[in-house]
C-alpha positions as CSV (number, residue, x, y, z in Angstrom):
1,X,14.2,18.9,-20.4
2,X,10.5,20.3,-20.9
3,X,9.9,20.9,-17.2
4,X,11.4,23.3,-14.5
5,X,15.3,21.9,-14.0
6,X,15.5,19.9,-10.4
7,X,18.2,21.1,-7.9
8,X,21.6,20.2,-9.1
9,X,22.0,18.2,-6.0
10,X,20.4,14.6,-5.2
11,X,20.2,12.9,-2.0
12,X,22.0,10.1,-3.3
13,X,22.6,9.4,-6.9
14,X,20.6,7.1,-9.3
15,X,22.1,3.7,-9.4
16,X,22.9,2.1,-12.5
17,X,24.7,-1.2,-13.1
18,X,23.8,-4.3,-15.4
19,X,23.4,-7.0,-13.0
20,X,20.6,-6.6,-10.7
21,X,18.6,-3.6,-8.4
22,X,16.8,-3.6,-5.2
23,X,14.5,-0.9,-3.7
24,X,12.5,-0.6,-0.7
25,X,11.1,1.1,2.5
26,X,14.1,-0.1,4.5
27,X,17.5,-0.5,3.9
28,X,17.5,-4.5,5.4
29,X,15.1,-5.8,3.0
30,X,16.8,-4.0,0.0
31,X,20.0,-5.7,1.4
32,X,18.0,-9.1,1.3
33,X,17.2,-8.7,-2.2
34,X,20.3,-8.1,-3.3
35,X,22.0,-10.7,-1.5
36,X,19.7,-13.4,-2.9
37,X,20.6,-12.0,-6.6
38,X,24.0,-12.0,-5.7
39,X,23.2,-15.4,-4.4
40,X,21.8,-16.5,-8.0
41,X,18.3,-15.8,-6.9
42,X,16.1,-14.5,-9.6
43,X,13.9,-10.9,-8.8
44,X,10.9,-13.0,-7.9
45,X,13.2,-14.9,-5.5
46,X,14.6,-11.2,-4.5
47,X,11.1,-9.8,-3.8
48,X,9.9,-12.7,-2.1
49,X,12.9,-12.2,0.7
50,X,13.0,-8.5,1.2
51,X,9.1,-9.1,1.7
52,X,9.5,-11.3,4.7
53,X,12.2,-9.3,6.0
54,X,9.7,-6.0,5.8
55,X,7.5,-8.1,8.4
56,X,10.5,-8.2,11.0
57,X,11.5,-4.4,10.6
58,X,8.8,-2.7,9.5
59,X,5.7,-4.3,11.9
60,X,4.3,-1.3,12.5
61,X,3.7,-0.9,8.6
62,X,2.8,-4.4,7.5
63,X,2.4,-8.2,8.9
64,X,1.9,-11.5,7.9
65,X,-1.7,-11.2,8.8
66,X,-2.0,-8.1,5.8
67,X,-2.4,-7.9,2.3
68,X,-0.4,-7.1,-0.9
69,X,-0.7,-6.4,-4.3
70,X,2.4,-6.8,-7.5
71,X,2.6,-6.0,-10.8
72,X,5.3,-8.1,-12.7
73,X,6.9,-9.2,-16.0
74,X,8.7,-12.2,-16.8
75,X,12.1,-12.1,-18.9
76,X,10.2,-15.3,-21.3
77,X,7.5,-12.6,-21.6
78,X,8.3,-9.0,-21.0
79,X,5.5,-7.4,-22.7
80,X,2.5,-8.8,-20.9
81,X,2.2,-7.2,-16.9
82,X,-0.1,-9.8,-14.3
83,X,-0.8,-8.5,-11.4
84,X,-0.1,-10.7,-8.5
85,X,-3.0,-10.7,-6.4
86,X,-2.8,-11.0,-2.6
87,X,-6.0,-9.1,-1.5
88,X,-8.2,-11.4,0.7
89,X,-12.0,-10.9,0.9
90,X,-14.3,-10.3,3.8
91,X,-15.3,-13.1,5.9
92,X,-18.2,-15.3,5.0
93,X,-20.1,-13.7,8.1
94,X,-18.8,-10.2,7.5
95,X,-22.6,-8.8,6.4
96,X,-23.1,-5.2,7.0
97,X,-26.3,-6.3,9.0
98,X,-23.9,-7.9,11.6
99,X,-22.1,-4.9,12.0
100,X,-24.8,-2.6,12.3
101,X,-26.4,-5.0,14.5
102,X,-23.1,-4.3,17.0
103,X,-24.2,-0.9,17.0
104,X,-21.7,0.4,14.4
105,X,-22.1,2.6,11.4
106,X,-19.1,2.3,10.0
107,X,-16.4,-0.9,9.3
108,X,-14.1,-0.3,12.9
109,X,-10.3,0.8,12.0
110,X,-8.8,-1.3,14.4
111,X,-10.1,-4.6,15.9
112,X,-10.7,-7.9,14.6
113,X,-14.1,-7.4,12.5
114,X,-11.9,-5.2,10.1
115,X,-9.6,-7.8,9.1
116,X,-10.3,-9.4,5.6
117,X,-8.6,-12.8,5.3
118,X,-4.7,-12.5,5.3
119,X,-3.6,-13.1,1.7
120,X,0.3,-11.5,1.8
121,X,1.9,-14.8,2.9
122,X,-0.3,-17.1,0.5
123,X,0.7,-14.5,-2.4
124,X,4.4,-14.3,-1.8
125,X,4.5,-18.2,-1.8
126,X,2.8,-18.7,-4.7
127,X,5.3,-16.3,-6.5
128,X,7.7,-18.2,-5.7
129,X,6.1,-21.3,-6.4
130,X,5.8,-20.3,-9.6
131,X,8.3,-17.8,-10.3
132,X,10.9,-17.9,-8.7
133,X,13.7,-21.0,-8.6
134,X,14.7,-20.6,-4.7
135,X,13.7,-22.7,-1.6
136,X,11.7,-21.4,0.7
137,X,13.9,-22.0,3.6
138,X,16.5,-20.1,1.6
139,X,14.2,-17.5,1.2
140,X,13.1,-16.9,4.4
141,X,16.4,-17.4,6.0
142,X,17.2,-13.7,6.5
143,X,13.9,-12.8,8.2
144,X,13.6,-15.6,10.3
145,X,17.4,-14.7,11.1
146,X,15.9,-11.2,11.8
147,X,13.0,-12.1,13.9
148,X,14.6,-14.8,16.1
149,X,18.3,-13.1,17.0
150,X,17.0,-9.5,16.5
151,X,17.2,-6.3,14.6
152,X,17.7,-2.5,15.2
153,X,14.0,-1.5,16.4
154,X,13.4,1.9,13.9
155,X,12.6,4.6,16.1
156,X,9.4,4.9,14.2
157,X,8.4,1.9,15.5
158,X,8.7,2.6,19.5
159,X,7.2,6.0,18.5
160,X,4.1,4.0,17.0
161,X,3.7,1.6,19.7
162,X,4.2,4.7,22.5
163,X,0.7,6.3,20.6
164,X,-1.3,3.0,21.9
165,X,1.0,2.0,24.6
166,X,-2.2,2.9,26.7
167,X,-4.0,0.4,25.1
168,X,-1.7,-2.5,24.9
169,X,-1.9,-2.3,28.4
170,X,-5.4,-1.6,29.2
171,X,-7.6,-3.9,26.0
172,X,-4.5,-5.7,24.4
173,X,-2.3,-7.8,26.9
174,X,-1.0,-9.9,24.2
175,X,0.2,-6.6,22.1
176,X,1.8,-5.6,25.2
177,X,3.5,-9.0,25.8
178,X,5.0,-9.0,22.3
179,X,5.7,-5.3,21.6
180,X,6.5,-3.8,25.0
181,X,8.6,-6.5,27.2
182,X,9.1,-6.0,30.5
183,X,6.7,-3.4,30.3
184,X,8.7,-0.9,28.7
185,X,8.4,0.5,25.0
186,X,11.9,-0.6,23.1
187,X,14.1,2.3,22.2
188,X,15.5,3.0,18.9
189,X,18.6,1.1,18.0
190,X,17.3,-1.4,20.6
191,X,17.9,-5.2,19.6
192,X,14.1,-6.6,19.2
193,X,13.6,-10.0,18.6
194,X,9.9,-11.5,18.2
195,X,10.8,-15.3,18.3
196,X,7.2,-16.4,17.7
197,X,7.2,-15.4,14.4
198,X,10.4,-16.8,13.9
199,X,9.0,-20.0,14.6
200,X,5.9,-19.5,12.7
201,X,8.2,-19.4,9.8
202,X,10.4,-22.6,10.9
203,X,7.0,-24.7,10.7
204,X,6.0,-23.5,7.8
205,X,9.4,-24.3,6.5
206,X,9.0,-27.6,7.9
207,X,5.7,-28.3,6.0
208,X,7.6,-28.1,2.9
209,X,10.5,-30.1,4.3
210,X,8.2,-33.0,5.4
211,X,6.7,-33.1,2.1
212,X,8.7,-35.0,-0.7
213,X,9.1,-34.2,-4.4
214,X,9.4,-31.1,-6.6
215,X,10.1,-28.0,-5.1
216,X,6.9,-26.7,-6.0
217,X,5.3,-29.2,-3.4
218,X,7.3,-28.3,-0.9
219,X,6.5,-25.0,-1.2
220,X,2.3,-25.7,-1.5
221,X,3.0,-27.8,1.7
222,X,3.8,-24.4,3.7
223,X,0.7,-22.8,2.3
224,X,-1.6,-25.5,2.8
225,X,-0.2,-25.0,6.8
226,X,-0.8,-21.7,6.4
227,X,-4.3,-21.8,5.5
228,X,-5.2,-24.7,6.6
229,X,-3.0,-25.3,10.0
230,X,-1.5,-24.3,12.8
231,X,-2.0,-20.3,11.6
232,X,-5.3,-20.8,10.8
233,X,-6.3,-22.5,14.2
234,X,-4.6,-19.6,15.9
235,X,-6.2,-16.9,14.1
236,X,-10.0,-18.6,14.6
237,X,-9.1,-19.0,17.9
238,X,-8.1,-15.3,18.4
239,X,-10.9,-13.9,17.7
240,X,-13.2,-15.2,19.1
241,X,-12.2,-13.3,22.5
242,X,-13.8,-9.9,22.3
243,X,-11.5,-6.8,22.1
244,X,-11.5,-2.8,21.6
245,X,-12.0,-1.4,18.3
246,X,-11.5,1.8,17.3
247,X,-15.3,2.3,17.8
248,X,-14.4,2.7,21.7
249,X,-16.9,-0.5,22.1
250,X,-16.0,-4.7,22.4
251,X,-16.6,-7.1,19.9
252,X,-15.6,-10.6,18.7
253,X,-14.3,-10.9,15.1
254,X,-16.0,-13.3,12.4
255,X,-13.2,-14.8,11.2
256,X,-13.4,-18.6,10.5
257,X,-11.6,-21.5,9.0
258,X,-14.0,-22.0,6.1
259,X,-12.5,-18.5,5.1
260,X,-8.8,-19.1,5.2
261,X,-8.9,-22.9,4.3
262,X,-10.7,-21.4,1.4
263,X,-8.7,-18.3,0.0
264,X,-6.0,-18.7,-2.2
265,X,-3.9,-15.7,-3.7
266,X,-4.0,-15.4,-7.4
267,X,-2.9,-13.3,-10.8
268,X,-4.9,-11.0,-12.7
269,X,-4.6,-9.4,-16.0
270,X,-3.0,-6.0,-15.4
271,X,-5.4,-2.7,-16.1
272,X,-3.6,-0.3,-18.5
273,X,-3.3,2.6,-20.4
274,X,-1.1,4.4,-23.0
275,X,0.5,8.0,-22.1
276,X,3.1,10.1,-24.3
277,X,4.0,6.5,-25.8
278,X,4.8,3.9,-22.2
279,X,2.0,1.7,-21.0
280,X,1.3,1.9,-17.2
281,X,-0.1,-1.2,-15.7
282,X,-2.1,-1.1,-12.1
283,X,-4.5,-3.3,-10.4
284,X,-7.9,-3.4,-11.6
285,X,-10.6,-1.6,-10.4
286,X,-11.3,-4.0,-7.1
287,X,-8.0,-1.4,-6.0
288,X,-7.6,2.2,-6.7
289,X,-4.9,1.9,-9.4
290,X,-7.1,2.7,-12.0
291,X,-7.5,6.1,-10.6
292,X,-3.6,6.8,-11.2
293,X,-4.5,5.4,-15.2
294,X,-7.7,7.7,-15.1
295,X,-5.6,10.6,-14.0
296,X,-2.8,10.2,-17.0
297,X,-5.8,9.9,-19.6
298,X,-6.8,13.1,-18.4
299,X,-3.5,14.7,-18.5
300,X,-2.6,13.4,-21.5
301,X,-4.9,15.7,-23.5
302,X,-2.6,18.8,-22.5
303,X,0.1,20.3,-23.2
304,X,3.5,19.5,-21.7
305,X,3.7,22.8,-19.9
306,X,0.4,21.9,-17.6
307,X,2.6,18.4,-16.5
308,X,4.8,20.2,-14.2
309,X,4.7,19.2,-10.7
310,X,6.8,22.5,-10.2
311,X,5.0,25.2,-11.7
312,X,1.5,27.2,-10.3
313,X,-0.3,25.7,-13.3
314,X,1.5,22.4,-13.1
315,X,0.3,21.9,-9.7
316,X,-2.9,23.2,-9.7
317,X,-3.7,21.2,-13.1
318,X,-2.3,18.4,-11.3
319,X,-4.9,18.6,-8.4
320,X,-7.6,18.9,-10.5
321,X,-7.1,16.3,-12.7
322,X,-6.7,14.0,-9.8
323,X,-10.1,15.0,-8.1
324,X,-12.0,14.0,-10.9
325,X,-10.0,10.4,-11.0
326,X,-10.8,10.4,-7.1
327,X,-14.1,11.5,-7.3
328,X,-14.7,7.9,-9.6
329,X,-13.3,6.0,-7.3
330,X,-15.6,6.6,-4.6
331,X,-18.9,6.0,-7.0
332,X,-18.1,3.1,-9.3
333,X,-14.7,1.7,-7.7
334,X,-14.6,-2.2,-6.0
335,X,-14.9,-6.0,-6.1
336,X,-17.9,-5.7,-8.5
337,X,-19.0,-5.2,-12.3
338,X,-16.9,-2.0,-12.6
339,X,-16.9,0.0,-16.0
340,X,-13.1,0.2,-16.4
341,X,-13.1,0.8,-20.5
342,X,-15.8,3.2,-20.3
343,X,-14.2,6.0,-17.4
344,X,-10.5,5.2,-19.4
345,X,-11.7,5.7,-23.0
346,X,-10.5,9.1,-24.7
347,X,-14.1,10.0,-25.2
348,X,-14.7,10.0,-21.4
349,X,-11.2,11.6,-20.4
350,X,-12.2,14.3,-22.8
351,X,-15.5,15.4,-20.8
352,X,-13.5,15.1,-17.3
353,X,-10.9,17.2,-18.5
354,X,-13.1,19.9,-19.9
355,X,-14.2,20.4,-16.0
356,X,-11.0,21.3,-14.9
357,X,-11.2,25.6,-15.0
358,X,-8.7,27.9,-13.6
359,X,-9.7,28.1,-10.6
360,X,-10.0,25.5,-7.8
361,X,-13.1,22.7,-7.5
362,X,-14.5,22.2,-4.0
363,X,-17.3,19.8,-4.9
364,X,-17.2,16.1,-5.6
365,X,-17.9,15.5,-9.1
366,X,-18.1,12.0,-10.6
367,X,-18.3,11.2,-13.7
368,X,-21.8,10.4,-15.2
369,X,-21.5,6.4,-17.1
370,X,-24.7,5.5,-18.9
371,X,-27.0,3.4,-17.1
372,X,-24.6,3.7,-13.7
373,X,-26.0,5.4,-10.5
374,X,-22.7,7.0,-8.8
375,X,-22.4,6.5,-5.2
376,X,-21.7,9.7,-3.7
377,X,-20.6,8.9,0.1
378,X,-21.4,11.3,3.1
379,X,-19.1,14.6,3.7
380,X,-17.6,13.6,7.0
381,X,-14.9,16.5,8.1
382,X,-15.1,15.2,11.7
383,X,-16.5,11.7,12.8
384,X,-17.4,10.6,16.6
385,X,-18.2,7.0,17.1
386,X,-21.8,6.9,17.8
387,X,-21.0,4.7,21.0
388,X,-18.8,7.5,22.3
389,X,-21.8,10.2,21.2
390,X,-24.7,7.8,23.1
391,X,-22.5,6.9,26.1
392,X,-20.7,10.4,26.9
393,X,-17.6,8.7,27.3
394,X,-15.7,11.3,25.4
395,X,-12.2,10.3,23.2
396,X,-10.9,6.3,24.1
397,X,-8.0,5.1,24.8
398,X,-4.9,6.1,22.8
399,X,-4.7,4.9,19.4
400,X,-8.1,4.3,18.5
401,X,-8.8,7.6,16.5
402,X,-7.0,6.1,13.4
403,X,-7.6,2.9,10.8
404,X,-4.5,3.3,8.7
405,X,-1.4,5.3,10.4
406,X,-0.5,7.0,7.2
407,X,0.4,10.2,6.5
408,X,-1.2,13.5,8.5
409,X,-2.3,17.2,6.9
410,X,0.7,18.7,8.1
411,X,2.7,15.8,6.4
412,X,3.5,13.8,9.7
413,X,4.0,10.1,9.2
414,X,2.7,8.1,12.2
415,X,3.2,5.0,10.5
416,X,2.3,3.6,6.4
417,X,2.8,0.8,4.4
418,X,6.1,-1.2,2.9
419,X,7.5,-0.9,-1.0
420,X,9.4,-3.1,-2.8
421,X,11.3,-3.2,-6.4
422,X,13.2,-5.4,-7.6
423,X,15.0,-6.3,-11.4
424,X,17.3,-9.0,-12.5
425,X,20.0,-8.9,-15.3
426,X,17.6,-11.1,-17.1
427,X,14.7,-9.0,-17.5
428,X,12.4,-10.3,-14.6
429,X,10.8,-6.9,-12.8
430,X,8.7,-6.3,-10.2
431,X,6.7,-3.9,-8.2
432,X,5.1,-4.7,-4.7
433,X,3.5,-2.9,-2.5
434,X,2.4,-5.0,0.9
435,X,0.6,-3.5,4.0
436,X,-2.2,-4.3,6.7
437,X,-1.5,-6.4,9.9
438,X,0.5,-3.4,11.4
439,X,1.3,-4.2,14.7
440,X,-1.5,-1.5,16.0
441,X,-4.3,-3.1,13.5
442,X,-5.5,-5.9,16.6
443,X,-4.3,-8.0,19.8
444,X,-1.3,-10.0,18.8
445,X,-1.6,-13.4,18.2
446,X,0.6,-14.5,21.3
447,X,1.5,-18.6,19.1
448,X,2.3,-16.7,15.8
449,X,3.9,-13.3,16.6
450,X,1.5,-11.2,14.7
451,X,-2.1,-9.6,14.4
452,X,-4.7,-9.9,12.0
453,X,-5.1,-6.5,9.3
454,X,-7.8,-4.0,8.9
455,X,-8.6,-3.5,5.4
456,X,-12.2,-3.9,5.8
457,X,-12.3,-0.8,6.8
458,X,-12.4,0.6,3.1
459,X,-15.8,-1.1,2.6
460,X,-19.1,1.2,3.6
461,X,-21.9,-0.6,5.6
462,X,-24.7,1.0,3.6
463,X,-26.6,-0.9,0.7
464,X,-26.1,-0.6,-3.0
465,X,-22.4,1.2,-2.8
466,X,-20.0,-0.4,-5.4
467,X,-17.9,-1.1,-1.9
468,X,-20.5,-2.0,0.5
469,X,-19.1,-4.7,3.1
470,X,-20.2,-8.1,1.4
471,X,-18.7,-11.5,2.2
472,X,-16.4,-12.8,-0.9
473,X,-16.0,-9.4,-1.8
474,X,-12.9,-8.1,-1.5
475,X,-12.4,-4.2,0.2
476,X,-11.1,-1.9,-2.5
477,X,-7.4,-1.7,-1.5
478,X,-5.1,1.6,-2.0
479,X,-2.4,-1.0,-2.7
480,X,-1.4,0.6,-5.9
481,X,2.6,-0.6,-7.7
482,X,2.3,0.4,-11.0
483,X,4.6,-0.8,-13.8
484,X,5.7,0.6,-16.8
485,X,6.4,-0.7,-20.1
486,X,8.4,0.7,-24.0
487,X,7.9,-0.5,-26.8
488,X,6.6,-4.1,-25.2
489,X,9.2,-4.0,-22.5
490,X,9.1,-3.5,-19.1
491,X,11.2,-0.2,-18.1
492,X,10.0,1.0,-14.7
493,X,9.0,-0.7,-11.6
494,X,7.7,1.9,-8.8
495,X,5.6,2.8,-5.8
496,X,5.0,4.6,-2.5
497,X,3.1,3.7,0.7
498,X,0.8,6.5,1.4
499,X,-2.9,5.5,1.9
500,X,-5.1,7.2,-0.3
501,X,-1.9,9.2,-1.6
502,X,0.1,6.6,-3.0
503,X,-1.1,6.9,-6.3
504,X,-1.1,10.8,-6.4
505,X,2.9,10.5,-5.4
506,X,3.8,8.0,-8.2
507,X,2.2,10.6,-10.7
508,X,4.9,13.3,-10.3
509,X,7.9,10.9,-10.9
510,X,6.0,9.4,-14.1
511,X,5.2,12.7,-15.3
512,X,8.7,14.0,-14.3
513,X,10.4,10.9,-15.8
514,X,8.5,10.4,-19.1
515,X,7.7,14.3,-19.7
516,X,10.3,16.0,-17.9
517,X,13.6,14.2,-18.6
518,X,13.9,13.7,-14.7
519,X,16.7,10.7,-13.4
520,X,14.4,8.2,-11.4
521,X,16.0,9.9,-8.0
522,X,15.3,13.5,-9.1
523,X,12.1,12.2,-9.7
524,X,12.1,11.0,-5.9
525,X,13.7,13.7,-4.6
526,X,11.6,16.1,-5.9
527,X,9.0,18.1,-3.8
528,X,5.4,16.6,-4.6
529,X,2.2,17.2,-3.5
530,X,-1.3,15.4,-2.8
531,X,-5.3,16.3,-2.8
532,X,-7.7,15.7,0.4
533,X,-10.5,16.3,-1.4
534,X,-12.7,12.8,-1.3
535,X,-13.2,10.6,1.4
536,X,-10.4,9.3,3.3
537,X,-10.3,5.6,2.8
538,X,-9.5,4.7,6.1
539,X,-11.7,4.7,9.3
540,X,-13.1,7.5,9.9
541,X,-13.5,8.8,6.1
542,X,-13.3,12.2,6.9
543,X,-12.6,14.6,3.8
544,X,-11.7,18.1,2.9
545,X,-13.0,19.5,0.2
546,X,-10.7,21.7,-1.7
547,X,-8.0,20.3,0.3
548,X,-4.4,20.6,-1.0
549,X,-1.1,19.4,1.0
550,X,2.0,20.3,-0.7
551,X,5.9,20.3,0.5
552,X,7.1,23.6,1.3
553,X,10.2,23.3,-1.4
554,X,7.6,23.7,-4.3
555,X,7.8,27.2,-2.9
556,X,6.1,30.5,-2.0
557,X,5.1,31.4,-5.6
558,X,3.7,28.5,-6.4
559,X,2.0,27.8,-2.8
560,X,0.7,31.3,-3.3
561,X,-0.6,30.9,-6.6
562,X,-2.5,27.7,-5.8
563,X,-3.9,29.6,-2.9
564,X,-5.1,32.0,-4.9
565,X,-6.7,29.5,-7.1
566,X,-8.9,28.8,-4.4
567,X,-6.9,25.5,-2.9
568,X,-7.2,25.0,0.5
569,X,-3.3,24.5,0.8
570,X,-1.7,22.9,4.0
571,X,1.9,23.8,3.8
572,X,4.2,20.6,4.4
573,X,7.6,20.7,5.8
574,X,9.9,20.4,3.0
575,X,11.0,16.4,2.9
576,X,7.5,15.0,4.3
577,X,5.8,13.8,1.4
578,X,6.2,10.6,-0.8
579,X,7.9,7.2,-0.1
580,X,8.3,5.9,-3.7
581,X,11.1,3.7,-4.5
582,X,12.1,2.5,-8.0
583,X,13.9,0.1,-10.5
584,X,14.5,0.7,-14.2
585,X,15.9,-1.3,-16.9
586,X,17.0,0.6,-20.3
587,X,16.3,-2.5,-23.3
588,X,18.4,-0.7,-25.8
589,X,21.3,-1.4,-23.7
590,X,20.2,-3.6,-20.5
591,X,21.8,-0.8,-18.1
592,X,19.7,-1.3,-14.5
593,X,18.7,1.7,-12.4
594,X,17.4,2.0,-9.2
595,X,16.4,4.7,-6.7
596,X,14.8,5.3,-3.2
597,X,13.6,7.3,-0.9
598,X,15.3,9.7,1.5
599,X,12.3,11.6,3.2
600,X,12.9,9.6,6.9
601,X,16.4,8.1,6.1
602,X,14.6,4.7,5.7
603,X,14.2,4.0,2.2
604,X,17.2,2.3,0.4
605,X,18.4,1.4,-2.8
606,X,20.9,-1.4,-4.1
607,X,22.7,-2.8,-6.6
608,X,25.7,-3.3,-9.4
């Protein structure tokens, strides 16, 4: 081992085993997974269960109405990742003038005018469709099993829906119906039950049933109700009633049928790049998983000893490395003609890397790509709606000071996004990370049992940005699971929720793993840390410049010594940071490993 030795002790020990693992943000949709392995189910099947089951127990950090992005191999061909793609674009009438004729400067973080067209359901059924070998009623037995007799509410979802019980009551009656019954906000432990998505799922179950022939039909049946349907006549309907947004002001959404009848999920070729001899394989560039790629091509041209998470100059190289991979997000990242090869090439990871000094950057320093004007976005370290600056009305209600509920300075978690990993004995592997549609995101849909996401809110309303708000266009996600492969074979599924940190968490388990000699759960366990410095993705894309939070365990020396680098360092408690999850898979001998999370006692891990 190269890098400082972990603790002795582990939460919880890596599993190995040789016939399947499951991974994920809670411990009911790793025990779907499983169970549909040990059912015969393939990982695709796996995934596709634990998936549905995250919308019943974890609606304050996804929803059917979200989005969600994979990263996959096949066992008939291991050495080629595709990126299952289940980001939806903005609305055919989502122009920035519209919004900026509603008096808004930025994309709102809550409300119906952020939501991009729902593409999680779509992109799980056309994995399954294609890639998996179960029905869908099998599938989705356990989460409409979930949703219509109930489940043990997480505490951390009556804590989230207590932050806007205010305006539930006040703006959103139909979030208040569904989420607070009788009036009262459900206690942990609590049996919840949200029968209305349960029988959203029955009819879309029914579609397939109705229709005869392959299985693959059936299964295109349910989607084509999906988009096409009763869901999509509920949605349109929806919002068309104006709401609150987290602007403090009302306003109708511009979602139509033309855009869901319209949008189908897809698969991409995934983006990669080589580091100390594995391939990593993101998302392209219309996501931020090429920042994560970016970063590694930076690191790669140092020595081991500046790859330690643990150390002063581990850390601090770290941080650096990851502001100039962030700072290239913001100018040339999105849905658009992107110059991927160029900011990944060794030539251009050279000239970023000779930036990073001893001492702390505070300025936002893109990269400079021939013939390529970077978009450098406005230093916001507070924000006020300009409806609540012209009207005096000081904060709103409850709720609305937030787009994504992710992860605080101090390392509170208010809320996230979902994980899942999942491997078969054959060789099948995937990494998933789904999100949006929290049940705080916009009024409930009263018919379905959910609301309608947010991620528009990552798009900027001024002209000629790589991410400006353009209908088609898809926002640039921070859905980032990243896969890695040996020697043409797929050894590591993994990913975090997060936000804008997710991929800054996955990059101290790959370096610990592949540099370090770390198990995959001292890799998890391990303290981590994370950079502020570039615009917040979510409304209201506030920053901090020099801005470092790290968990306390990394300890005073090293806390110290990044201080006196110059880092602006916000001390963490010890197990705040990082949700990542993980599967492996040794080829030389087929043994499986898996790992999870413990920060929150949420995150669980499965398998023989």
């Amino acid at each position: 081992m190269t890098f400082t030795a972990p603790d002795q002790f582990t939460t919880r020990p890596t599993l190995q085993g040789t016939f399947g693992m499951s991974a994920s943000t809670h411990w009911l949709a790793t025990a779907a997974a499983q169970a549909v392995l040990e059912r015969g189910g393939n990982a695709f099947d796996g995934a596709v269960a634990a998936a549905f089951v995250l919308h019943v127990v974890e609606p304050h950090l996804n929803g059917p109405g979200g989005d969600m992005t994979g990263v996959f191999v096949t066992a008939a061909d291991p050495d080629t990742p595709v990126v299952l793609m289940g980001q939806g674009p903005a609305p055919a009438a989502a122009t920035a003038e519209h919004y900026r004729s509603e008096g808004l400067d930025l994309v709102p973080g809550s409300g119906a005018l952020a939501a991009a067209v729902p593409a999680a359901v779509d992109a799980w059924l056309l994995l399954l469709r294609d890639h998996g070998t179960w029905e869908l009623d099998a599938v989705l037995e356990f989460a409409i099993g979930y949703a219509r007799d109930g489940h043990p509410l997480l505490g951390r979802v009556g804590a989230t829906i207590a932050t806007v019980a205010e305006l539930f009551r006040e703006h959103w009656p139909s979030s208040a119906e569904l989420w607070m019954p009788g009036g009262t906000i459900p206690a942990e432990g609590e049996l919840f039950r949200n029968p209305a998505y349960a029988r959203t799922l029955e009819r879309l179950v029914a579609a397939g049933v109705a229709k005869s022939g392959f299985r693959e039909d059936r299964i295109d049946a349910a989607r084509r109700e999906w988009s096409e349907g009763f869901v999509a006549s509920a949605i349109v309907a929806s919002v068309q009633l104006p709401h609150r947004h987290s602007s403090g002001t009302d306003h109708a959404g511009v979602l139509a049928a033309g855009d869901l009848g319209g949008f189908r999920a897809g698969y991409e070729p995934a983006a990669t790049v080589e580091f100390r001899g594995h391939t990593i394989a993101k998302t392209g560039p219309w996501g931020q998983g090429p920042a994560l790629l970016q970063t590694l091509a930076i690191l790669d041209g140092f020595e081991d000893r500046y790859l330690d998470p643990s150390t002063e100059l581990g850390a601090h190289t770290i941080l650096e490395a990851q502001k100039l991979a962030l700072a290239d997000r913001e100018a040339y990242y999105g849905d658009t003609d992107v110059p991927l090869d160029y900011l990944l090439s060794p030539e251009y990871c050279a000239e970023r890397r000779a930036l990073i000094t001893e001492r702390a950057s505070h300025e936002f320093r893109p990269g400079t790509v021939p013939g390529r004007e970077p978009y450098l976005p406005p230093l916001r370290t507070e924000y006020t709606p300009p409806a609540l600056v012209h009207d005096g009305a000081g904060p709103g209600p409850a709720g609305l000071g937030a787009g994504e509920p992710t992860v605080a300075r101090t390392g509170e978690t208010r809320g996230d996004t979902c994980h899942v990993d999942v491997v078969d004995r054959w060789g099948n592997m995937i990494s998933a990370t789904p999100s949006g549609g929290w049940l705080q995101s916009s009024p409930a849909i009263p018919e379905l049992g959910f609301c309608l996401g947010t991620r528009l809110q990552m798009t900027w309303l001024e002209e000629d940005t790589p991410s400006t708000l353009t209908p088609g266009k898809r926002p640039r996600t921070t859905l980032t699971p990243t896969l890695v492969l040996r020697d043409g074979q797929a050894v590591t599924a993994l990913g975090s929720p997060g936000g804008d940190q997710q991929d800054q968490w996955q990059l101290p388990y790959l370096l610990r793993t592949i540099v370090g000699g770390y198990t995959p759960q001292q890799a998890v366990d391990a303290p981590t840390l994370h950079t502020t410095s570039m615009p917040g993705s979510f409304w209201p894309r506030t920053w901090e410049p020099g801005g470092a939070v790290v968990e306390e365990r990394l300890g005073d020396e090293v806390i110290a010594g990044l201080k006196r680098r110059g880092h602006a360092v916000t001390t963490a408690p010890g197990w705040s940071l990082g949700r990542l999850s993980a599967v492996a898979r040794v080829p030389e001998t087929g043994v499986l490993q898996a790992a999870a999370n413990p920060r929150g006692a949420q995150g669980y891990a499965a398998g023989r």
